[in-house]
C-alpha positions in Angstrom: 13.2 -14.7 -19.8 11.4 -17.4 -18.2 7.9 -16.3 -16.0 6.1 -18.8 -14.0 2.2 -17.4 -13.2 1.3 -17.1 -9.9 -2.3 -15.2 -9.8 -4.1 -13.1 -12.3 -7.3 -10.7 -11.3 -9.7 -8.7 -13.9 -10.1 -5.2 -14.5 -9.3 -3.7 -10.8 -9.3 0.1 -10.6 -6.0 0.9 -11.9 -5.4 3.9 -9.1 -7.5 2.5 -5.8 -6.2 5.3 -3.8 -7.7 8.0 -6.4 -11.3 9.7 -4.7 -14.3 10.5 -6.7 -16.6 13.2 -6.3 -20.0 10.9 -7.7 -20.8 6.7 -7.5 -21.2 7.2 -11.3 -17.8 8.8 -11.8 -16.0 5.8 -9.4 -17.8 2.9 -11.2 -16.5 3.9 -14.5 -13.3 4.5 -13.5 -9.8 3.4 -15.8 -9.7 -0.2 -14.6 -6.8 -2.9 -15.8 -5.7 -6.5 -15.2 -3.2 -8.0 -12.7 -1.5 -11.3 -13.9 1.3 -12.1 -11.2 4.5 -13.4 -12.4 8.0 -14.7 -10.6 10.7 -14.1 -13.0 12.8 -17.4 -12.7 16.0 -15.7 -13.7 16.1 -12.7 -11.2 13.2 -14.4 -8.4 11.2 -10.8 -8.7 7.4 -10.6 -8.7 5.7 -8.2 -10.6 2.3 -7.5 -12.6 3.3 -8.9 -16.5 0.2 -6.9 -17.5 0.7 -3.5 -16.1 0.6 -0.3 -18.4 1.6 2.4 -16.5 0.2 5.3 -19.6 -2.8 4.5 -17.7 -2.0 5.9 -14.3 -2.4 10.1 -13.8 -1.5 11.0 -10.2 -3.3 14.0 -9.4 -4.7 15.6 -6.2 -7.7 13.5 -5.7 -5.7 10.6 -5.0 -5.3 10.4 -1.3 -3.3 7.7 0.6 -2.1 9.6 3.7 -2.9 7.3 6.5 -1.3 8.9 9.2 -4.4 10.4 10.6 -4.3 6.6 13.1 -2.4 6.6 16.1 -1.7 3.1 15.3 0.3 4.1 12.1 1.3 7.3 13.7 3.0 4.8 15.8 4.3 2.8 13.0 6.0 6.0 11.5 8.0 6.3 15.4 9.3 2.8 14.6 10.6 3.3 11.1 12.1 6.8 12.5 13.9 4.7 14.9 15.2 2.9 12.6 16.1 5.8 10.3 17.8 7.5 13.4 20.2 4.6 13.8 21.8 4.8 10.0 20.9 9.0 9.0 21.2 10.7 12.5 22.5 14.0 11.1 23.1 13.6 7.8 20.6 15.1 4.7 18.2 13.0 3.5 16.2 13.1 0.3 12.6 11.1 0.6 11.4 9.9 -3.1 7.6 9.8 -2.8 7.0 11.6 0.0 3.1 11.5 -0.6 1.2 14.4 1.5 4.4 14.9 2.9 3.9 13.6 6.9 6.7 11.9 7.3 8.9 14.8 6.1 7.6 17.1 8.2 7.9 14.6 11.2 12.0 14.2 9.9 12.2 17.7 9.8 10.8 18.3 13.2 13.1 15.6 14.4 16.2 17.7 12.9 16.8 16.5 9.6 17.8 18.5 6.3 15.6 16.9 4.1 13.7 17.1 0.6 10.9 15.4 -0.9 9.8 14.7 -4.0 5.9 13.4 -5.0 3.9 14.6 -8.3 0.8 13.9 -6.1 1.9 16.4 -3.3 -0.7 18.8 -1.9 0.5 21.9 0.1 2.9 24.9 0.2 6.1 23.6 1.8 9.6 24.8 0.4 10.8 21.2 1.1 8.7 19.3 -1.3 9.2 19.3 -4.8 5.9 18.2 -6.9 7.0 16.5 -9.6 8.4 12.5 -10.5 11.7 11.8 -9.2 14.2 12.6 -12.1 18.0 13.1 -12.9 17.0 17.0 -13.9 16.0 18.0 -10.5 19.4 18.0 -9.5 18.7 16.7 -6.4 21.0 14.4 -3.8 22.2 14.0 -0.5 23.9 11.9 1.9 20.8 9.2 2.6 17.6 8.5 0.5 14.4 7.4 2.2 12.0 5.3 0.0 8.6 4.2 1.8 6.1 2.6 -0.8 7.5 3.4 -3.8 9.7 0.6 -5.1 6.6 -1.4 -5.5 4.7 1.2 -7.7 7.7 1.1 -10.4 7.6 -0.9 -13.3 11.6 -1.5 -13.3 12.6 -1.3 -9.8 16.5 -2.2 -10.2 16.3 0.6 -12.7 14.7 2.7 -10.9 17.2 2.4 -8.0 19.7 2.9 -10.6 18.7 6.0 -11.5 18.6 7.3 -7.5 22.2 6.0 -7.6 23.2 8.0 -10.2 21.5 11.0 -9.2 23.2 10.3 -5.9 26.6 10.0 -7.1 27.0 6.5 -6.9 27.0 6.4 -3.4 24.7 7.0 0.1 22.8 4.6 2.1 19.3 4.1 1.4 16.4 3.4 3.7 13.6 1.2 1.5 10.0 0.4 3.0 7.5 -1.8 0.7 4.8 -4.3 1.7 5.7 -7.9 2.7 4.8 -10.8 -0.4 5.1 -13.7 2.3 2.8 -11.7 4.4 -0.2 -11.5 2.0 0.9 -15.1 0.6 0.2 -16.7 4.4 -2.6 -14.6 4.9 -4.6 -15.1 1.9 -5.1 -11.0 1.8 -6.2 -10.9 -2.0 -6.6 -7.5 -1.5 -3.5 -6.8 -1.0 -2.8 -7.4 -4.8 -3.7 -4.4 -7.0 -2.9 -2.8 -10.2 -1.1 0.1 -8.8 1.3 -2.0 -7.1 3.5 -3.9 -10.0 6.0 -5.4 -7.5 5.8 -7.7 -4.8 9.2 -8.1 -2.4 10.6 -10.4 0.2 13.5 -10.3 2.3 15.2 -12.0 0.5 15.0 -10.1 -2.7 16.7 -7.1 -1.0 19.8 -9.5 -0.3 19.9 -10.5 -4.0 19.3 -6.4 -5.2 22.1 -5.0 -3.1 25.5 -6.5 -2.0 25.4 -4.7 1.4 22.0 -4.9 3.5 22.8 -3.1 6.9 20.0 -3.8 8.2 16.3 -5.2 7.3 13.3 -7.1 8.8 9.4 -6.7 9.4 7.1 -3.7 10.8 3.7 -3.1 11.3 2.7 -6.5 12.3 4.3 -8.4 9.6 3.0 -6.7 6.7 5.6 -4.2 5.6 9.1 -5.2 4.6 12.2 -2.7 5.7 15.7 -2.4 4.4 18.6 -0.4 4.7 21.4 -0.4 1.9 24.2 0.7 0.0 23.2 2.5 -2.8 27.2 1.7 -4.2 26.2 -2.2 -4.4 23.1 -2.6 -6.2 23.2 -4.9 -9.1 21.2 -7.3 -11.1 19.4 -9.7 -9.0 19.9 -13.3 -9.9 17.8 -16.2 -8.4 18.9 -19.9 -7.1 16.0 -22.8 -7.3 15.6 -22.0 -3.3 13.8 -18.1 -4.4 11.1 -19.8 -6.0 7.4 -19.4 -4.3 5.4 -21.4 -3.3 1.9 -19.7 -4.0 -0.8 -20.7 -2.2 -3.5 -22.3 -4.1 -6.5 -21.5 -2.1 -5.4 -17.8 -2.0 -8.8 -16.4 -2.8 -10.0 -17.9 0.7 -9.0 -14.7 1.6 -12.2 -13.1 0.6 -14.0 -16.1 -0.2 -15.4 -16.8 3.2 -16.5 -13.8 3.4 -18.7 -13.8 0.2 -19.7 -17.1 1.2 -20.6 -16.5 4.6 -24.3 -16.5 5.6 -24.1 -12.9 6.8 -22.4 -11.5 4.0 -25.2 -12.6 1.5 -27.5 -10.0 0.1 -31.1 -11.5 1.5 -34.6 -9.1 1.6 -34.5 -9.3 5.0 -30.4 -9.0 5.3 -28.3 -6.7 8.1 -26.8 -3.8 7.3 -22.9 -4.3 6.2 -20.0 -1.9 6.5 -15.9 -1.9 5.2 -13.7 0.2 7.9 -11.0 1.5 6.1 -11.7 3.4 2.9 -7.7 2.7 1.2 -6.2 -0.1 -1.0 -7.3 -2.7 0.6 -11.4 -1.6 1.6 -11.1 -0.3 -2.5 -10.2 -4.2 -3.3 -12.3 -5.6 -0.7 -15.2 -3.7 -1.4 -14.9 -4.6 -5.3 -14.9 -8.2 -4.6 -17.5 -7.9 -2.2 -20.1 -5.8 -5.2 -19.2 -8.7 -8.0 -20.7 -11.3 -6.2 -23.9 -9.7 -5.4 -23.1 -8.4 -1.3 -24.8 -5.0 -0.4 -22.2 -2.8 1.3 -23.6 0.2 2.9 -21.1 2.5 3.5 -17.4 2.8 4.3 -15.9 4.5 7.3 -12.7 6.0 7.2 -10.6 8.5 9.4 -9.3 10.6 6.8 -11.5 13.3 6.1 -9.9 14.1 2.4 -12.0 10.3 1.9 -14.9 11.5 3.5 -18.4 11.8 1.7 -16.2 11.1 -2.1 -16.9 7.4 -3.7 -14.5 4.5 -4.1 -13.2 3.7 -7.2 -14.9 0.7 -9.4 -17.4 -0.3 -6.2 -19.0 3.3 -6.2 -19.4 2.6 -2.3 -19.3 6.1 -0.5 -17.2 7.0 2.8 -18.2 8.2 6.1 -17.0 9.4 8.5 -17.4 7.6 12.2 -19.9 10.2 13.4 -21.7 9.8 10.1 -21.6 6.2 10.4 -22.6 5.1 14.2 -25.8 7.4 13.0 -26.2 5.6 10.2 -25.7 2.1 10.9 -27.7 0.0 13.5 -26.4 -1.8 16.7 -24.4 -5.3 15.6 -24.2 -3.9 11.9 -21.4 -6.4 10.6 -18.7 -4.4 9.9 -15.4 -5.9 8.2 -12.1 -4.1 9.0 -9.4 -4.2 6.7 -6.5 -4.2 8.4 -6.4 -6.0 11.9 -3.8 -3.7 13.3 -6.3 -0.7 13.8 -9.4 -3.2 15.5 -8.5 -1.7 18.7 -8.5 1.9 17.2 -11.5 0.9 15.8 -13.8 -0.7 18.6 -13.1 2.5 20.2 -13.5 5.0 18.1 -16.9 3.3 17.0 -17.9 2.6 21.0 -18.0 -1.1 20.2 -20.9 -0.9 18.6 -20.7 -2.9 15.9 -19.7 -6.7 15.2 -16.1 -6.6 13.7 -14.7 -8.9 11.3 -11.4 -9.0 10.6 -10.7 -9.8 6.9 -7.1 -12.0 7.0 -7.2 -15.1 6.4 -5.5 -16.7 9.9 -2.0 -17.2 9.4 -1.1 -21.0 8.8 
């Protein structure tokens, strides 16, 4: 099998989404390495050095983001989508997480089940446990948002939802966009608990049917709806290789080696808004070469006053923060699709800087 390295990072928290109740506790955290490979045979990228013995899903791992409007709004597009292929058929959703989107399904009029080990609640229609053959479970469509990428064999993986289906169903697959983070230099985009990395085009080698497929939420998520009946082995032509950008640490790198961003005796105070994968990265990046970050700010209360894993940085909430944090505090938001939530729900207060390196 022939691997071409594309980017490798050291000792990132090896579950970014996973809150902790002290600094001490988040510092110390299970931490591994991300070396970025394309396999030349199939064209897939993936993490050649993840070990997934070291991830435990548990209830302190939060990545429910649907407390925005913005992705609340996000979730209407993807049902639309959904709607067009599933309209009345039963659904299974793999990975459901806190289970929002199911409940919005269900509320929309569809028989469907989920499935997450990490699920909190008391709903009859979620299972909590790992998608398996044993549960017994299938149905006439299969919704998979954010999964594919978290599993170390996703062809097999796919297989085995295939099987469990019967061979057969259409399947509705959401993951984040590799040429997005490529042309935006988002190094923070690349963590340990995501082993794969997809682009359209690696749907079209995966499946022999694509119905449908494309871009949401600005560009950085990937969608595609297939037959779960063609799936096979991926094979790549010289065209699937990627170009990786060299200068892909520019990314964060102006930041760190802006003139505000430095740690000085007499230095501003310094925020991250948005306390998930990417702020977790971010902030990590941002403690390793020496800049001060006061506090985090996030929207999700199950975040709120626990500590980010490997920086130790603690979240507030925006009340907590606009008392915390003087006028013109630099604060750097993680995802440029919630700026307008953002200036808003923080009165434009603050001096926002958006993180993405500007598309070339």
């Amino acid at each position: 099998m022939s691997h071409r390295e594309l980017f490798r990072a050291e000792q990132l928290p090896v579950l970014q989404n996973k809150m902790f109740s002290t600094a001490e506790e988040a510092v110390v955290c299970t931490k591994g390495d991300v070396v970025l490979v394309q396999d030349m045979e199939t064209g897939m990228v993936f993490n050649s050095a993840f070990d997934p013995e070291l991830l435990d899903y548990s209830d302190d791992y939060q990545n429910e983001q649907a407390c925005s409007a913005v992705f609340q709004a996000h979730l209407h597009a993807a049902t639309v989508i959904v709607d067009r292929y599933f309209q009345g058929k039963t659904l299974i959703e793999v990975g459901c997480g806190k289970g929002y989107f199911l409940k919005h399904l269900r509320e929309s009029g569809y028989v469907i089940t989920g499935i997450d080990p990490a699920y909190e609640g008391t709903s009859p229609h979620i299972v909590k446990a790992r998608f398996e053959m044993g549960l017994g479970l299938s149905s006439e469509g299969v919704v998979l948002r954010h999964v594919l990428e978290h599993m170390r064999d996703p062809i097999e993986f796919l297989s085995r939802i295939a099987s469990a289906n019967g061979g057969k169903g259409l399947i509705y697959i959401e993951v984040p966009c590799f040429d997005w983070i490529c042309r935006h230099r988002a190094l923070f985009d690349v963590f340990y608990e995501h082993v794969n990395y997809f682009r359209l085009a690696d749907f079209t080698r995966i499946f022999g049917a694509v119905l449908e497929s494309g871009h949401l939420f600005g560009g950085q998520y990937l969608y595609a709806v297939a037959d779960l009946a063609t799936l096979h082995s991926p094979h790549a032509t010289a065209r699937d290789a990627i170009d990786f950008p060299q200068d892909f640490i520019a990314g964060v790198g102006r930041h760190i080696c802006s003139r505000e961003a430095r740690s000085t005796e007499s230095r501003s105070q310094q925020a991250i808004w948005g306390g998930a994968s990417k702020g977790v990265i971010f902030a990590l990046y941002m403690k390793r070469a020496g800049v001060v970050i006061d506090c985090v700010i996030d929207i999700n209360p199950a975040k709120q006053g626990k500590y980010l894993a490997a920086s130790g940085v603690r979240v507030s909430s925006p009340q907590e923060a606009l008392a915390l944090l003087q006028p013109e505090t630099d604060v750097f938001v993680m995802n440029s699709n919630y700026l307008n939530e953002i200036v808003v729900q923080s009165n434009n207060r603050f001096r926002y800087l958006t993180v993405e390196h500007d598309e070339l």
